[in-house]
Each structure stands twice: as C-alpha cells, then as structure tokens.
C-alpha positions in Angstrom: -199.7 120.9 -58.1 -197.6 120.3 -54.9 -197.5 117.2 -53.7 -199.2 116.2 -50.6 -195.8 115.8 -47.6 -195.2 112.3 -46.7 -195.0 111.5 -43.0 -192.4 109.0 -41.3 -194.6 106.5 -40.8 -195.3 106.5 -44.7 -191.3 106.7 -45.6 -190.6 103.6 -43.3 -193.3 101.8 -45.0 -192.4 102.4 -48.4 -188.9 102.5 -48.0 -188.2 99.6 -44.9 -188.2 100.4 -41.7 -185.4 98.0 -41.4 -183.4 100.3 -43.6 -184.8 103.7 -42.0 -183.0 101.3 -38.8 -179.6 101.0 -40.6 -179.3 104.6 -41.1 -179.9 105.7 -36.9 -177.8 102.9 -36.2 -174.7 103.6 -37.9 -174.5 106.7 -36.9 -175.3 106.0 -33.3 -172.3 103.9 -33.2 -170.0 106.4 -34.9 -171.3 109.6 -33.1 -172.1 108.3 -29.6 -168.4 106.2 -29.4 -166.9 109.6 -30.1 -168.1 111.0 -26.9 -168.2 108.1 -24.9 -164.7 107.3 -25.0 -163.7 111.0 -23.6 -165.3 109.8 -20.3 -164.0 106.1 -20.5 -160.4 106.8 -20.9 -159.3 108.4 -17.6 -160.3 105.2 -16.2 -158.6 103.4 -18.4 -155.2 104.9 -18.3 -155.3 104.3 -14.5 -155.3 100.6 -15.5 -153.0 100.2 -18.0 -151.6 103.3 -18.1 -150.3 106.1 -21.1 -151.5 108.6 -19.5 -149.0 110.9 -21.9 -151.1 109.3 -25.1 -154.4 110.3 -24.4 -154.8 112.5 -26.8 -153.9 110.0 -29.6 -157.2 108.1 -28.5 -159.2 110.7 -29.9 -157.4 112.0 -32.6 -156.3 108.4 -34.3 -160.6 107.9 -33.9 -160.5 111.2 -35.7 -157.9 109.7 -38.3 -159.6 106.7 -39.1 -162.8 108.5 -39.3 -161.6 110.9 -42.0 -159.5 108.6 -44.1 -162.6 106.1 -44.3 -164.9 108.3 -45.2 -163.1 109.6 -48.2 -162.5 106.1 -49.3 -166.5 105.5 -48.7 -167.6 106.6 -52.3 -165.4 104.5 -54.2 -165.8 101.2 -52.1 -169.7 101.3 -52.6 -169.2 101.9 -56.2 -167.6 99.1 -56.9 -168.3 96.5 -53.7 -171.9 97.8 -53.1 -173.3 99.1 -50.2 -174.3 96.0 -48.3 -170.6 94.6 -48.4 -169.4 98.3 -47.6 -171.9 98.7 -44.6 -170.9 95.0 -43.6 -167.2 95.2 -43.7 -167.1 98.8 -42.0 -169.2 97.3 -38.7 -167.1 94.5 -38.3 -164.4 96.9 -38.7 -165.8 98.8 -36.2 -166.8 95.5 -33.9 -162.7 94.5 -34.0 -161.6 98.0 -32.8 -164.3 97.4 -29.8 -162.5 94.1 -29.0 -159.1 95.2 -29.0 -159.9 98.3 -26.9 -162.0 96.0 -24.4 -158.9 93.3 -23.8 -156.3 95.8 -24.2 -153.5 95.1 -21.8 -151.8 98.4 -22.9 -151.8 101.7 -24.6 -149.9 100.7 -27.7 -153.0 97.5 -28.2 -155.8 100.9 -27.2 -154.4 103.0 -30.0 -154.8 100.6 -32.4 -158.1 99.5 -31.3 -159.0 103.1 -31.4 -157.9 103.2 -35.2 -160.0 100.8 -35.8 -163.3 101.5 -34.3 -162.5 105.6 -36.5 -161.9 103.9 -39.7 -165.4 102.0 -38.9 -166.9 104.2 -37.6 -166.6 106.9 -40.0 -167.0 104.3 -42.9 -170.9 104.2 -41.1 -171.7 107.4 -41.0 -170.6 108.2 -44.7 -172.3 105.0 -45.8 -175.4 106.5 -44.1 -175.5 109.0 -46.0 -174.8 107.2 -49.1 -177.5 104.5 -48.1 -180.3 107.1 -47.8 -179.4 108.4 -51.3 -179.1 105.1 -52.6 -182.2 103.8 -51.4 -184.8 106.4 -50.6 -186.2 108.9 -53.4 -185.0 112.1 -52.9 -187.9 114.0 -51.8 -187.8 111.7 -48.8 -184.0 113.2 -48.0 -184.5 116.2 -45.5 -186.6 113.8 -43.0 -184.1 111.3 -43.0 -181.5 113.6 -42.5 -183.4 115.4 -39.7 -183.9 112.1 -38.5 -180.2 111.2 -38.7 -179.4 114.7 -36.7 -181.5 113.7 -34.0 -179.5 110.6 -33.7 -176.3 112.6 -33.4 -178.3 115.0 -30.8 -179.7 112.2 -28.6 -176.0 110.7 -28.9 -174.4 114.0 -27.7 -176.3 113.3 -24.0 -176.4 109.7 -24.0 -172.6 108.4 -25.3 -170.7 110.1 -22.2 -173.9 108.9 -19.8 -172.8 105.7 -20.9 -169.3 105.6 -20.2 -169.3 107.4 -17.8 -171.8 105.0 -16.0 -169.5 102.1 -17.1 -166.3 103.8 -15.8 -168.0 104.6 -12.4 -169.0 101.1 -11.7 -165.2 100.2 -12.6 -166.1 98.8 -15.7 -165.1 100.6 -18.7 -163.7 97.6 -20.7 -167.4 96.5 -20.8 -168.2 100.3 -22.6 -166.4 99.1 -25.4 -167.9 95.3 -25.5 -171.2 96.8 -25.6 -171.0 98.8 -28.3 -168.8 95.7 -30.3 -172.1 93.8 -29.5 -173.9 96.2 -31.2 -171.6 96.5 -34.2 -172.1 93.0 -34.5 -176.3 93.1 -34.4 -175.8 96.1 -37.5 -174.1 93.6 -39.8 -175.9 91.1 -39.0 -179.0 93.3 -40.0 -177.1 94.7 -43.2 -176.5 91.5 -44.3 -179.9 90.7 -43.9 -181.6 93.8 -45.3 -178.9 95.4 -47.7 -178.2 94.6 -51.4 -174.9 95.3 -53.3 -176.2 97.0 -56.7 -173.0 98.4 -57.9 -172.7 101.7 -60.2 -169.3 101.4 -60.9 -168.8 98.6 -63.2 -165.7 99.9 -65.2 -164.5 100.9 -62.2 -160.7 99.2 -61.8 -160.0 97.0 -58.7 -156.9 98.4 -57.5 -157.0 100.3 -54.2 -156.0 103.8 -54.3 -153.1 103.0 -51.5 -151.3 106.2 -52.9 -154.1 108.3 -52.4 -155.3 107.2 -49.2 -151.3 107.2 -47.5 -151.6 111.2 -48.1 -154.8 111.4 -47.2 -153.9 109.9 -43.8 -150.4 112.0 -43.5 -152.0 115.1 -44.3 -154.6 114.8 -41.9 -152.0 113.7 -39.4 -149.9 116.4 -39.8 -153.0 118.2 -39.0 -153.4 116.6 -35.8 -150.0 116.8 -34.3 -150.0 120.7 -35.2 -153.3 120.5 -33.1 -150.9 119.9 -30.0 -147.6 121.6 -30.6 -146.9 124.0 -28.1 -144.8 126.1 -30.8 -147.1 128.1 -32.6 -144.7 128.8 -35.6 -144.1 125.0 -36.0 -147.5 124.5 -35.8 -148.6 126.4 -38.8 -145.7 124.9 -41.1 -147.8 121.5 -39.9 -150.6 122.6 -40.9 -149.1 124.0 -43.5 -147.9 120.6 -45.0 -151.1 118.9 -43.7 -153.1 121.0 -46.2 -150.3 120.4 -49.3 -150.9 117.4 -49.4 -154.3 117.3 -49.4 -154.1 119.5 -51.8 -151.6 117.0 -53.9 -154.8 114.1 -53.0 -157.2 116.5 -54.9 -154.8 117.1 -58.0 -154.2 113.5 -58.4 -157.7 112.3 -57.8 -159.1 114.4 -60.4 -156.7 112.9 -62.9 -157.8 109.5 -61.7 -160.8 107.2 -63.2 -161.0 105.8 -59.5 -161.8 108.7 -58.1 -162.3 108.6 -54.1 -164.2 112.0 -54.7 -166.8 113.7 -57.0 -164.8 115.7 -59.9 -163.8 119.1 -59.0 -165.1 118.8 -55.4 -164.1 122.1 -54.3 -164.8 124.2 -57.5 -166.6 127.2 -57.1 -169.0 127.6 -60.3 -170.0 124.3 -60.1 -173.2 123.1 -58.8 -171.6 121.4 -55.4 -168.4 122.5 -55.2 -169.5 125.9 -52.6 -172.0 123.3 -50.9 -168.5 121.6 -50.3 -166.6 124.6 -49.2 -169.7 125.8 -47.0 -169.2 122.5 -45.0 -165.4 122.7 -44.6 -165.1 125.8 -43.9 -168.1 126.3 -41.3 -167.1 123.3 -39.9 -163.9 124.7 -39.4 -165.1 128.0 -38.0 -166.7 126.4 -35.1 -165.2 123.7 -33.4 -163.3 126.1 -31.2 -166.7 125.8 -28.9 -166.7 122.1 -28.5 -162.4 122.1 -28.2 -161.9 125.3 -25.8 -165.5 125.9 -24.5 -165.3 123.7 -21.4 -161.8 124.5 -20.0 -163.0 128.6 -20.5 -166.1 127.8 -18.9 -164.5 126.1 -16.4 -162.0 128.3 -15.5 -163.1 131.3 -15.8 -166.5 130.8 -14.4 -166.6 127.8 -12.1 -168.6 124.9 -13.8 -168.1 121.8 -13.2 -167.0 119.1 -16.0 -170.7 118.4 -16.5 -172.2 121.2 -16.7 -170.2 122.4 -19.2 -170.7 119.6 -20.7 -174.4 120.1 -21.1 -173.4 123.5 -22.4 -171.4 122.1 -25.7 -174.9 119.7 -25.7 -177.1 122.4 -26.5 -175.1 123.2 -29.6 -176.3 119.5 -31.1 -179.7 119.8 -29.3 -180.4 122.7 -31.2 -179.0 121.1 -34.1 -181.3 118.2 -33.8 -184.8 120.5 -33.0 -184.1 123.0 -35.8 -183.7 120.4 -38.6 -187.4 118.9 -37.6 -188.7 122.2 -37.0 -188.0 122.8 -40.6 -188.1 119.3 -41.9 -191.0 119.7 -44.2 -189.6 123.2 -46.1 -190.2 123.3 -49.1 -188.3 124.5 -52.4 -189.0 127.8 -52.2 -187.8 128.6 -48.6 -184.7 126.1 -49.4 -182.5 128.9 -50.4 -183.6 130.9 -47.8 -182.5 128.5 -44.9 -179.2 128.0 -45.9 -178.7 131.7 -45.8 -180.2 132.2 -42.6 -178.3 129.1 -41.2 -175.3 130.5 -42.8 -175.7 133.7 -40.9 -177.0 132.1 -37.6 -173.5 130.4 -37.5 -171.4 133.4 -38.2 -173.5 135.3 -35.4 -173.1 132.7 -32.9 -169.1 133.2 -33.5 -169.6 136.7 -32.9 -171.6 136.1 -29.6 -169.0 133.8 -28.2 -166.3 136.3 -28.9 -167.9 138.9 -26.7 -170.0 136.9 -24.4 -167.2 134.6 -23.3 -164.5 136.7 -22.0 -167.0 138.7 -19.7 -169.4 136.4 -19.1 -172.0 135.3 -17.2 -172.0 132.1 -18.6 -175.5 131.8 -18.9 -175.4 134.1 -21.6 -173.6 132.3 -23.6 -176.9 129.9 -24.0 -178.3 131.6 -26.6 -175.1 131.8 -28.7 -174.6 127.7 -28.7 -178.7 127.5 -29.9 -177.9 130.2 -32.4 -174.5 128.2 -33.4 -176.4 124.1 -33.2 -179.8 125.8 -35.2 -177.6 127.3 -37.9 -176.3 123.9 -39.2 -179.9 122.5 -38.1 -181.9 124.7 -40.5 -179.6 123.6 -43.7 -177.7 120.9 -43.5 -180.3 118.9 -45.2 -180.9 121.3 -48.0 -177.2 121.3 -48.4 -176.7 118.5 -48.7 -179.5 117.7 -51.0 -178.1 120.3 -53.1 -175.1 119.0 -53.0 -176.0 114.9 -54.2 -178.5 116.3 -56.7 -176.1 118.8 -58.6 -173.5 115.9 -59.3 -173.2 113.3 -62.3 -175.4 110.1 -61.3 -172.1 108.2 -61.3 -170.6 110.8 -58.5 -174.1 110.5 -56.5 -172.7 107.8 -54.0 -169.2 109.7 -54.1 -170.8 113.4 -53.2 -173.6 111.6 -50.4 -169.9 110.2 -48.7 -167.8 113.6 -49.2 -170.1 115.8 -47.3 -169.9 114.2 -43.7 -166.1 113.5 -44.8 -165.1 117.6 -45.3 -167.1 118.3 -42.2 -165.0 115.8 -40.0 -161.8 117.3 -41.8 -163.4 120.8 -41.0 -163.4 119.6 -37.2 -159.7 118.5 -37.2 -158.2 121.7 -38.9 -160.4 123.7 -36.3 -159.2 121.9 -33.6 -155.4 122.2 -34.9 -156.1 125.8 -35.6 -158.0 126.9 -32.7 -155.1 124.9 -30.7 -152.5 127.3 -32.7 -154.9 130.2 -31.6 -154.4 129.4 -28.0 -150.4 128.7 -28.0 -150.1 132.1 -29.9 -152.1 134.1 -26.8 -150.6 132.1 -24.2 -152.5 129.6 -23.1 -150.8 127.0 -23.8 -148.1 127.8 -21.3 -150.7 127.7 -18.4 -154.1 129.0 -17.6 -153.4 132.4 -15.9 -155.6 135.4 -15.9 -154.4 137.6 -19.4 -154.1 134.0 -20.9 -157.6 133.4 -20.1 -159.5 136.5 -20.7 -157.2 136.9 -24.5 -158.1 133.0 -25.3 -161.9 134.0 -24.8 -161.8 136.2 -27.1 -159.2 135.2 -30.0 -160.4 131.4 -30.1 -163.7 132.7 -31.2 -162.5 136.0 -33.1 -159.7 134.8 -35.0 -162.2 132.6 -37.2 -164.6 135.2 -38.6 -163.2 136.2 -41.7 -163.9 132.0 -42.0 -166.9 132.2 -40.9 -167.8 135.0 -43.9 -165.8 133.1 -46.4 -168.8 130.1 -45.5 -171.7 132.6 -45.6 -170.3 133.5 -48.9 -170.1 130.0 -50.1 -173.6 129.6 -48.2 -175.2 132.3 -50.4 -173.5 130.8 -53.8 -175.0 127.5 -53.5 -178.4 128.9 -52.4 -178.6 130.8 -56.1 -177.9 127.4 -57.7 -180.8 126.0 -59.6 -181.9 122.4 -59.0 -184.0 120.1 -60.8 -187.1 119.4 -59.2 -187.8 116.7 -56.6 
C-alpha cells in the first residue's frame, strides 16, 4: 500500500527545521552572491579600479565554486558535515571581508576566490546534508524547496546589489552577506553533527588532484574569452585533458574526490551524471548571450532582460513544486519530458531569437527553466540511490559540481561560438542576426546527446523508497 505523502510542515518536524534552515541558507548565500556581484562590480571598479579584470570576478567565483565542490565529498567523509559546512561559511565569510575592505583589484580577486570556493562548498554540502540527514522519500520536496531558493535568489541577489551600489554603497553588499555567513556557522555549529563514513579514509589532501582540477577548469575559462577562436578550442581542448587525467587518477585512488566510474554509461548514475553536464552545458548560452542579443537587437533595457533570463529559474522553481509529490511511476516519465522540454527550448531560441519579437521568446525560457524543474529531483535521487553507501555523500556533492562545470564549458564554448561568427569583433548587423542563431543551434546535437543520457537513466531500476 502507498504511503500516505508527507507535507513540509511534517518533514521540518521530524527532520529539524533548523536543519530544513541550513539547506535554504547555504544555497542562498552561494546562488544569490553569484548574481549580486554582476551588479555590484561596475561600481566598484569606478572606486578602485581594474576595469580590464572584471571578468576574472566572476569566473575565479566560478573557479572556486567548481574546485570545492568536487573536493565536497571527500571532506565530509572524513571531517563530517558539521566541520565541512562550518569551515566552508567561514570560508565564504573571509572572501566577503576581503572584497568589502578591498583597496584594489588584485585584494577583490582574491576575495572573490574565496567567497567561490565557499560558496560552492555550501551548495554541494547542501545536497550532501539533505542526503545525510533526511530519509530519502523526503528528497524531492527538499530539493524543490532548495530550487525555490535558487529562483527567489535569481530576482532578489541583483535587487540587492544593485540597491547597495545605487545608494553608493556596495562594499556594504559584501559585509552583509559576510554577516550572514557568519549567523550559518554559527547555526551549523549549533545544529550539525560530524558522523563520519569514511573511517579508513587517509588524511592526506589530494593537492595533485585538486591543482588539475583547478587548471583544467581554468583553461576552460580563459578559452571563454579569447578572441581567437582556433586558440580557444586547443584551451578547451587542454582544459578537458586534464580533467580527463583527474578522472583516471581518481578512480585508481582510495581517496577518491568522486563516486567510482562517475561518468560510465551502464552504470546506475553515471548517465544521471552525463545528463547534468551535458544539459547544463547545452544551455547556458541563454543566461551568457541572451541579454546582449536581446539588447541589441530588440531594445531592452539591462533589466528587462534581466527579468527575461529570470523566468528561466522561475519556471525552474514552480515546475519542481508543481511536481513535487510524483510518485515512482511518473519518475521516469518526467525526466524524459524534462529532457525533451530542454532540447525544445534550444530549438525555440534558435528560431525565435534572430527574428524576434522578443516576447516570443517567453515561452522558450519557461519551456527551458521547467525542463530541469520537472527532474532535477528525480535525477538526482536516482543518482545518490544507485551508488555504494560509502559513495552516497560523494555522488549527493558531484551532481551540483558537473552542473557548475557544465555552466563554465557552456560559457567557454558558446563564447568560441560567437568569436567564430563574428561577434566578437563588434556587434554589427550579420554578426548579430548569425550569433542568434548559431549560439543556440550549434548546441543541439548536445542537447540530444543529454535526452539520450535522460532516457538511459529513466530505464534504470531503483530500489524502493
């Protein structure tokens, strides 16, 4: 007999709502700092200048992010995830400092770091907390509660700074949110406890590991911006060798930073895996490209196009509670049709965009946002469950990991995309109107590859909740 579904106010008072807390806050801090320093830092450089370096204050976030999140798994193995979720916020809570009192760009970029590598250690430790702590059958509303988080931070985290930098204050944008790092450790502390799986786990740090992590992703990044397309791909070229190199030696290593075989395609989780990277991948072009089209080729302003790339993670948020209380036997079903909701919402931007109006492209961003919406919990439920128990905290990390790498290589490649039609040597009409189409078009056969992975992990069995 099915069991009777268990409301929020039932999961907080079984599972804490202290805890339930923990989650929304950590990824508050990581997704709504994202945004908010995109309208902070044109203020900034006016103070203390590098105007040339902006980019790096997004991308080293983006950095830090990525390299802390793979790390995430093996740190709450063996440190537990109180002293994870502690030292990542006050990780976090220094990067806020040094961005508020920064007297220059060198002291920002480094504060920047910081508040990535914190940042991102939160959000993977969110997901590894909710697996850790709550019983599985609890999962999708958490998650769907975690994606309204990142939904009501998409409208909120540039309100923010952007309310800060037009008072003349944006130094106190990034003292607010240090203050609130500070609050979340003080409530892990209070609330978290450090049961460790991983007691024959060794105690040296994977430095190795973690340097070509960070120098593949880099690689990445730069290639994101090089106005030479050729050069650009051998980047990213190199970038994915040696993450490729991390995978091979991880496997052979018995501290592993990832589940075994992450990316293996008859395994249980490893096309739960590729489905996140490579959709992830697919899709970023929107968020990267979508405002300067929109702006240029149909007169918005900054902010409304900004409320365009918002209704990607609205729908995002409103599809995972519509479907929220799903149950096993439509599971499969969702992360098809999310699957395929994705790969039409590339289409509709690939035709919609170049001709416009850009009202029609409204029903392409909710078709995009409500893809990922209607199965990200399921995948990643999928994904968690299929693993050994002593890969549980290592897979719950991974999967917000691969989709922040998926967001870096589809910014670096969408960027490629854009130098190879010519846009990157300035924003004339053929430029334009080829850009529309090619930033979207170019990353369909992706897009299938991810329906394809999509479809694999939905004819996986599972054990039952």
């Amino acid at each position: 007999m099915a069991e009777r579904e268990e409301s929020f106010a039932e999961i907080a008072i079984q599972g804490g709502i202290g805890r339930i807390a923990i989650l929304v806050l950590g990824v508050w801090l990581h997704a709504s700092d994202s945004l908010l320093a995109a309208t902070v830092m044109p203020s900034a450089v006016k103070d203390i200048g590098g105007l040339g370096l902006i980019y790096w204050t997004i991308a080293l976030y983006q950095l830090g992010s990525i390299v802390a999140g793979f790390a995430t798994g093996l740190f709450v193995v063996r440190y537990g995830l109180k002293t994870a979720m502690t030292s990542a916020s006050l990780a976090y809570a220094a990067g806020c400092a040094l961005s508020a009192i920064a007297p220059d760009m060198g002291t920002m970029l480094i504060g920047r770091l910081l508040q990535g590598l914190g940042g991102g250690w939160m959000v993977a430790l969110c997901h590894v907390g909710m697996a850790q702590m709550f019983p599985e059958r609890h999962w999708p509303k958490l998650l769907a509660l975690i994606s309204g988080t990142w939904g009501v931070s998409a409208l909120v985290g540039p309100m923010i700074g952007g309310a800060f930098a037009t008072i003349g204050l944006w130094r106190g944008a990034f003292v607010a949110f240090g203050v609130q790092a500070v609050l979340f450790a003080l409530l892990c502390l209070v609330l978290l406890t450090n049961d460790r799986t991983g007691t024959h786990v060794s105690t040296a740090i994977p430095w190795r590991r973690i340097g070509l992590v960070s120098a593949g992703i880099l690689l990445v990044l730069v290639a994101g911006i090089h106005p030479m397309p050729l050069v650009a791909v051998v980047l990213v070229g190199a970038g994915f060798a040696l993450l490729a190199a991390v995978l091979w030696i991880d496997g052979r290593s018995p501290d592993r930073l990832l589940p075994v075989r992450p990316l293996a395609w008859r395994s249980g989780w490893g096309p739960g895996f590729l489905m996140v990277l490579i959709l992830s991948t697919a899709t970023v072009s929107f968020t990267v490209y979508g405002p300067l089209l929109m702006e240029a080729l149909y007169g918005l302003t900054p902010f409304q196009a900004g409320l365009m790339i918002a209704v990607e993670s609205i729908s995002w948020t409103l599809a995972a509670i519509v479907f929220v209380n799903a149950g096993p036997r439509l599971e499969p079903w969702l992360i098809r049709i999310g699957s395929l909701a994705i790969f039409g919402g590339i289409v509709g931007f690939a035709i919609v965009m170049p001709s416009g109006p850009a009202r029609d492209l409204i029903p392409w961003a909710v078709l995009q946002g409500a893809g990922f919406g209607m199965a990200w919990a399921f995948i990643v439920r999928r994904i968690v469950t299929s693993v050994a128990d002593a890969d549980r905290e290592r897979a719950a990390s991974a999967a917000p990991t691969l989709q922040m790498v998926g967001y870096a290589v589809g910014a670096a490649l969408s960027g490629i995309v854009a130098n190879a039609v010519g846009l990157g040597a300035g924003l004339t009409p053929d430029a334009l109107d080829r850009a529309a189409l090619w930033i979207f078009a170019a990353f369909l056969p992706l897009a299938a590859l991810g329906c394809l992975a999509a479809w694999k992990l939905a004819a996986t069995r599972v054990a039952a909740s």
